[in-house]
Backbone bond lengths (Angstrom), bond angles and torsions (degrees), N, CA, C in turn:
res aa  C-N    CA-C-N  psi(-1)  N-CA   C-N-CA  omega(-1)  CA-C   N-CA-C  phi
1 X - - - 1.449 - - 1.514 109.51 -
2 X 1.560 114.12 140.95 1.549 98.83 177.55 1.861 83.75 -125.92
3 X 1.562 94.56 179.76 1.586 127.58 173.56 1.313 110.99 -116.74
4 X 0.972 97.52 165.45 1.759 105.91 -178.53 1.475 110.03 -129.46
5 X 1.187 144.37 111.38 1.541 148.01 101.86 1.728 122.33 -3.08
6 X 1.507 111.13 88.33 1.231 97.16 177.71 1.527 111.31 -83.79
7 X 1.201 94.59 178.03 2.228 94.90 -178.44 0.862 99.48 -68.42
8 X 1.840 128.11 128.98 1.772 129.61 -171.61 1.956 96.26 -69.59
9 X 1.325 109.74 170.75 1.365 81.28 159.63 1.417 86.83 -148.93
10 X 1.248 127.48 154.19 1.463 159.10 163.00 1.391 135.63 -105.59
11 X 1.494 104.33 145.84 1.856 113.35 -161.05 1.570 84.66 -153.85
12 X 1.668 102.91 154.40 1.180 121.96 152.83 1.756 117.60 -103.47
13 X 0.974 103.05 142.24 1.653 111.33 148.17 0.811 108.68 -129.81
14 X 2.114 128.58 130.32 1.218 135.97 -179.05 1.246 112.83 63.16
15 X 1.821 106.55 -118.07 1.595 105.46 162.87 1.175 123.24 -147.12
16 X 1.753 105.66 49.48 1.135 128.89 155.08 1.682 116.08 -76.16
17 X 1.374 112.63 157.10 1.848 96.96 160.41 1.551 95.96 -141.27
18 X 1.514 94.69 135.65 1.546 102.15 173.74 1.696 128.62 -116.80
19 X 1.276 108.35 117.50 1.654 114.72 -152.13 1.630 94.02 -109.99
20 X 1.797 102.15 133.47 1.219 94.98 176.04 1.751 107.20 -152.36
21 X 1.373 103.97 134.83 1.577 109.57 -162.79 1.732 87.53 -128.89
22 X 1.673 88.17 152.86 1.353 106.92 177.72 1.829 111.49 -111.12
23 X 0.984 131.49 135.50 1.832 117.15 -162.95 1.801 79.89 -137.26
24 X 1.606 102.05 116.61 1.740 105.57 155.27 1.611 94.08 -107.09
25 X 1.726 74.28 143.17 1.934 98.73 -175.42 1.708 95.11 -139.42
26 X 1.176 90.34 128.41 1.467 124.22 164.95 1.363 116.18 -45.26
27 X 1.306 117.17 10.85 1.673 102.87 -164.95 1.912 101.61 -145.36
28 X 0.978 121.26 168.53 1.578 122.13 -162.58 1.645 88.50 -89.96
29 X 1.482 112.08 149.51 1.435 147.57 -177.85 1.815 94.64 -47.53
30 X 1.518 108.62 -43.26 1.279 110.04 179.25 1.556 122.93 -55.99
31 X 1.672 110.64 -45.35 0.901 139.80 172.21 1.616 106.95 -35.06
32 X 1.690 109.70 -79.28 1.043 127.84 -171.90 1.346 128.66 -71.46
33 X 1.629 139.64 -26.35 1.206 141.75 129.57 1.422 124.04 21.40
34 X 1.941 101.76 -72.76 1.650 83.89 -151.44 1.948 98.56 -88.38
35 X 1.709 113.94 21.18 1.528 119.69 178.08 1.397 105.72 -78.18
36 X 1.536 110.45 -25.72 1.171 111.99 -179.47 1.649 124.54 -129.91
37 X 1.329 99.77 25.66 1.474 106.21 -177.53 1.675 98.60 -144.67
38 X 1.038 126.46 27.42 1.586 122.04 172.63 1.777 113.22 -144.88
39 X 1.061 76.98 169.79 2.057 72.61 177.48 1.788 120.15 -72.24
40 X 1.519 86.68 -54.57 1.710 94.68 169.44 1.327 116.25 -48.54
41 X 1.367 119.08 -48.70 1.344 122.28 178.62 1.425 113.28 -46.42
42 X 1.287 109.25 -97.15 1.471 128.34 155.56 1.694 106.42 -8.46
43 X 1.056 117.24 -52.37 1.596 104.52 -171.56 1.538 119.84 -72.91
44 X 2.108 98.54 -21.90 1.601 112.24 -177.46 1.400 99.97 -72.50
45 X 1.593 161.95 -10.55 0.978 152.52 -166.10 1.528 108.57 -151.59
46 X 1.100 113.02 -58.86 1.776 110.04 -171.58 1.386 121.25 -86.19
47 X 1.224 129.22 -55.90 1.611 122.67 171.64 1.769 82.72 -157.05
48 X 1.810 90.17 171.14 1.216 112.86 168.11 1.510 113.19 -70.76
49 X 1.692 110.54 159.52 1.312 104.34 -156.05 1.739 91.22 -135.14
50 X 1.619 124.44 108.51 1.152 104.37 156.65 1.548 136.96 -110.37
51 X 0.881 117.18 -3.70 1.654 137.43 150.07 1.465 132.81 -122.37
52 X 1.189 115.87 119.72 1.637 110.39 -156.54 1.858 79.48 -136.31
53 X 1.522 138.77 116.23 1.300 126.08 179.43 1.745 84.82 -118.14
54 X 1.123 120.56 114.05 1.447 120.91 -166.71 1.706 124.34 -91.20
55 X 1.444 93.95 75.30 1.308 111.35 -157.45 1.870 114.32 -157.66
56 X 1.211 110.97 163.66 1.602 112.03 175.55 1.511 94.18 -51.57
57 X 1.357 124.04 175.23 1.257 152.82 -160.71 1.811 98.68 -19.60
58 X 1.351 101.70 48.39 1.744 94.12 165.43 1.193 116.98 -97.95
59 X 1.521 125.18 166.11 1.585 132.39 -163.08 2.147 98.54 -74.34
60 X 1.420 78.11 131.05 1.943 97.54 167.38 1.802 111.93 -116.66
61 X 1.052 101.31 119.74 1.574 94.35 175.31 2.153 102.08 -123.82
62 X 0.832 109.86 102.70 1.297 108.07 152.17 1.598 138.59 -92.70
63 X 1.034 126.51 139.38 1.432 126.32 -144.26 1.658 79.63 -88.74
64 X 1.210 145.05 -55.76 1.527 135.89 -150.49 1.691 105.97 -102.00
65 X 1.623 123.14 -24.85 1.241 133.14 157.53 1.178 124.85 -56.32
66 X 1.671 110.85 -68.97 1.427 105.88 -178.55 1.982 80.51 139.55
67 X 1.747 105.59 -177.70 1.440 110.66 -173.51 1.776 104.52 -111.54
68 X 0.801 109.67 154.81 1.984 115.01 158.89 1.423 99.58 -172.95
69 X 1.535 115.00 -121.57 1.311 119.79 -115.18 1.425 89.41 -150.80
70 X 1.639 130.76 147.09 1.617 122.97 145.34 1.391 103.51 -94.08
71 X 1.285 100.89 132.43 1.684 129.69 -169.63 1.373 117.51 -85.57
72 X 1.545 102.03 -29.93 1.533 112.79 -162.84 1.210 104.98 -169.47
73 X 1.853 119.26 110.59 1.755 111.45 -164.50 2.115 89.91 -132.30
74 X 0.746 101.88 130.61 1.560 106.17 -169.58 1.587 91.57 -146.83
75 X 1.285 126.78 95.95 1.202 128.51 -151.39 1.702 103.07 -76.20
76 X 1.166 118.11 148.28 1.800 128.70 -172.06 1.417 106.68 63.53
77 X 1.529 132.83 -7.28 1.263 110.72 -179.80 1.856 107.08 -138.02
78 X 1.426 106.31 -23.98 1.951 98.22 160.51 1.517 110.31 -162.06
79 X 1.096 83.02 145.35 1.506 128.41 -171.89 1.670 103.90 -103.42
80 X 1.110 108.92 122.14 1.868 108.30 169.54 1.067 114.38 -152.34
81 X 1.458 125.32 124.72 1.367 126.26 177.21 1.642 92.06 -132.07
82 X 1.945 83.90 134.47 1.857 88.74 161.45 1.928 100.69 -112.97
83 X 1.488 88.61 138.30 1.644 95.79 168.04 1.314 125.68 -146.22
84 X 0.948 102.88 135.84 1.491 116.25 178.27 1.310 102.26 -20.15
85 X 1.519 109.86 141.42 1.483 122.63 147.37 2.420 90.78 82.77
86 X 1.027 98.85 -20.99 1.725 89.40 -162.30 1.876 98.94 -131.58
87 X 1.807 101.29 -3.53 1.346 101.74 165.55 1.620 114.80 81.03
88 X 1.457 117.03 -156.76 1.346 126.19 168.24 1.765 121.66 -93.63
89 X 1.477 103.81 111.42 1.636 97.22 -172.26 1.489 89.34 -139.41
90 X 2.201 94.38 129.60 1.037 106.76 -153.33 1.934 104.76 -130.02
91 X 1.144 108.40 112.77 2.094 99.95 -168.90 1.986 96.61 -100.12
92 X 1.401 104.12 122.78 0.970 105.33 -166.86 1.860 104.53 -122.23
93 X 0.800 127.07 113.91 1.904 131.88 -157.15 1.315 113.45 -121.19
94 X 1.398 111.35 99.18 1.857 126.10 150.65 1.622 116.38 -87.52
95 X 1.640 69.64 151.21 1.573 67.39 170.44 1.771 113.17 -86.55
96 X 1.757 102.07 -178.62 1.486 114.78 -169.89 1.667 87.19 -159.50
97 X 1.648 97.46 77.83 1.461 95.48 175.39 1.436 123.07 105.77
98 X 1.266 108.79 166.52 1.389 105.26 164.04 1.543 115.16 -84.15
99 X 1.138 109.48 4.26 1.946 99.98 159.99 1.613 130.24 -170.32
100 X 1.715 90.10 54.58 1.364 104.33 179.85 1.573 93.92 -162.26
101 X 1.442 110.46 169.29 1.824 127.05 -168.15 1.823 100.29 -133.67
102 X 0.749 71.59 -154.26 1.503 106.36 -168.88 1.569 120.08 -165.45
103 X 1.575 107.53 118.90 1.182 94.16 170.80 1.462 110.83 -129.24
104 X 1.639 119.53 132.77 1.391 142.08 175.95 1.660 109.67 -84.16
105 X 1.125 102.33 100.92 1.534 95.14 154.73 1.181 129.23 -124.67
106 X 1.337 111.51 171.43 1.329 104.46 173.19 1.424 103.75 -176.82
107 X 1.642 105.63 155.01 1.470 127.58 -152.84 1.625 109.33 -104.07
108 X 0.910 162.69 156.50 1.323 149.61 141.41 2.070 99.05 -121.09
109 X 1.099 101.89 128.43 1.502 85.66 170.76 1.945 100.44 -162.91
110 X 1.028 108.56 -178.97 1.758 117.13 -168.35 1.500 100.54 -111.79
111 X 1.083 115.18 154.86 1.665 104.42 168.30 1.913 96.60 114.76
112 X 1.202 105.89 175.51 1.358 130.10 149.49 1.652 122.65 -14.58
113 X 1.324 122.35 116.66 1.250 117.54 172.54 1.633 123.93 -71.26
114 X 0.951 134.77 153.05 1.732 107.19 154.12 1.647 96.68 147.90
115 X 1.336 108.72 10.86 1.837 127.94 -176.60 1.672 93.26 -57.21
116 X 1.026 115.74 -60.61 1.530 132.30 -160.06 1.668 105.26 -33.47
117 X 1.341 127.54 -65.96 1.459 122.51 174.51 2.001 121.62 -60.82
118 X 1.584 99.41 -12.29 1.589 107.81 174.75 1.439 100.19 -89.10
119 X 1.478 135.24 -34.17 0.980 104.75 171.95 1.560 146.43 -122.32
120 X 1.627 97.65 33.39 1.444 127.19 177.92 1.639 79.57 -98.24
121 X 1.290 147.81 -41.36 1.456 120.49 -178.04 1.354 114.68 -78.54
122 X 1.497 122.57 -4.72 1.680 112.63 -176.55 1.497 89.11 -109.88
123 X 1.241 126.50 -18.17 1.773 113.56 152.72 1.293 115.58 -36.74
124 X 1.614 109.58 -65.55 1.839 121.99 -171.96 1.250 108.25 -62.73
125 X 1.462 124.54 -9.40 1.512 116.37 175.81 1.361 95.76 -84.65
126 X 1.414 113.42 -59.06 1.518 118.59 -170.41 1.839 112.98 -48.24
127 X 1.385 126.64 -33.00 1.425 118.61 156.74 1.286 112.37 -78.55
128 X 1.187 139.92 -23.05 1.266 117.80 149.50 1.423 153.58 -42.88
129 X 2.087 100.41 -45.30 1.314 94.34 -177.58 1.658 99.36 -96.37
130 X 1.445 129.36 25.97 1.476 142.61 158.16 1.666 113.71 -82.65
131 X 1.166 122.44 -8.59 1.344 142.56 -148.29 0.952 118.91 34.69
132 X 1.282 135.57 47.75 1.303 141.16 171.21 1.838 107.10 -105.37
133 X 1.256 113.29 152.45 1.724 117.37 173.38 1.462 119.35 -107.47
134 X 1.483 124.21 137.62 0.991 140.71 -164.58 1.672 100.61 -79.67
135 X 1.816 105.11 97.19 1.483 94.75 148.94 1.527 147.75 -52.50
136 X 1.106 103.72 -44.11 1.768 118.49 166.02 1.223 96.93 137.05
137 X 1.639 133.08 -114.53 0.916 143.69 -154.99 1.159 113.74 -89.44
138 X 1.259 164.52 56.51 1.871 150.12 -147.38 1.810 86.32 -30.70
139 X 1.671 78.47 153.60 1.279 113.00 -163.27 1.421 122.62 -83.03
140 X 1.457 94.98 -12.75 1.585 117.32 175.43 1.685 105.99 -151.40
141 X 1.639 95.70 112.54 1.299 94.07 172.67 1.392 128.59 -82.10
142 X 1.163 137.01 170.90 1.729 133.37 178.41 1.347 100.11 -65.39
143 X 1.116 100.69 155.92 1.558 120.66 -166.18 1.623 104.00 -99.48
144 X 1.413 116.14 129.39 1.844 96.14 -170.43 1.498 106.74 83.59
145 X 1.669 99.94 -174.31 1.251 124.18 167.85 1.510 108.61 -73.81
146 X 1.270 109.88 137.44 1.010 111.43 164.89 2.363 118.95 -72.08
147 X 0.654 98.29 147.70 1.620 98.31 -147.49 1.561 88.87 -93.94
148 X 1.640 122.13 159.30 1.573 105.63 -167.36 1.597 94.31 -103.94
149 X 1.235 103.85 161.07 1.965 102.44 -178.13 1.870 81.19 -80.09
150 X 1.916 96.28 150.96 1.692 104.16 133.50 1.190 124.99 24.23
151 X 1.124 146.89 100.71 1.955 136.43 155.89 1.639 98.97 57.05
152 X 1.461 113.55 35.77 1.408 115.20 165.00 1.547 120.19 -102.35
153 X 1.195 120.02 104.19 1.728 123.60 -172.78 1.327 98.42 -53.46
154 X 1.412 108.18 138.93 1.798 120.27 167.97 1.388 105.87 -126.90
């Protein structure tokens, strides 16, 4: 089974930048959760994890990010932590089926552009340590803008 990495795409407003990639994964919402809602998880693909309090405004410390806050905890479907230095980064998961998701993310942060190739490669880890393989690009992109979920900053 593979996943797909769609092309992230990125915009400024002001001197914010907001990065947003679409990841289909082969595997149920259940499945994929605790990659992006636990420490172990989180530490197997995206950064090291030393405080993860898994809850509204509980403490996040990432060792290569930086520390803050969960912003937004809606358990099996988002995960949001804003932190210092790496901003607001938010994994947001539908399903696609009876046994595959979708995952929406997206970054908002200040500073320097250039996120986009850091985190299409901690995507390919993240279908990796799911055992799934990174197709590359999905094969059909969305048609249009992609539209923002609910209480999603654009």
């Amino acid at each position: 089974m593979s996943g797909s990495i769609a092309q992230g795409t990125s915009r400024t407003q002001g001197n914010a930048h907001i990065l947003h990639f679409l990841v289909r994964v082969p595997r149920s919402m259940e499945d994929v959760w605790p990659a992006v809602a636990t420490p172990e998880g989180l530490s197997g693909w995206c950064a090291a994890v030393d405080v993860l309090e898994p809850r509204l405004d509980g403490e996040v410390r990432f060792r290569e990010l930086g520390a803050g806050r969960v912003t937004a905890w809606d358990v099996d479907r988002v995960a949001e932590y804003t932190v210092d230095g790496a901003g607001r980064i938010r994994f947001h998961l539908e399903r696609d089926g009876a046994t595959a998701c979708v995952l929406r993310f997206t970054q908002e942060f200040r500073g320097e552009d250039g996120a986009e190739e850091q985190w299409r490669t901690r995507f390919e880890r993240l279908l990796g340590t799911l055992g799934v393989s990174a197709s590359g690009t999905s094969p059909t992109e969305p048609e249009g803008p992609v539209e923002p979920l609910p209480g999603q900053l654009t």
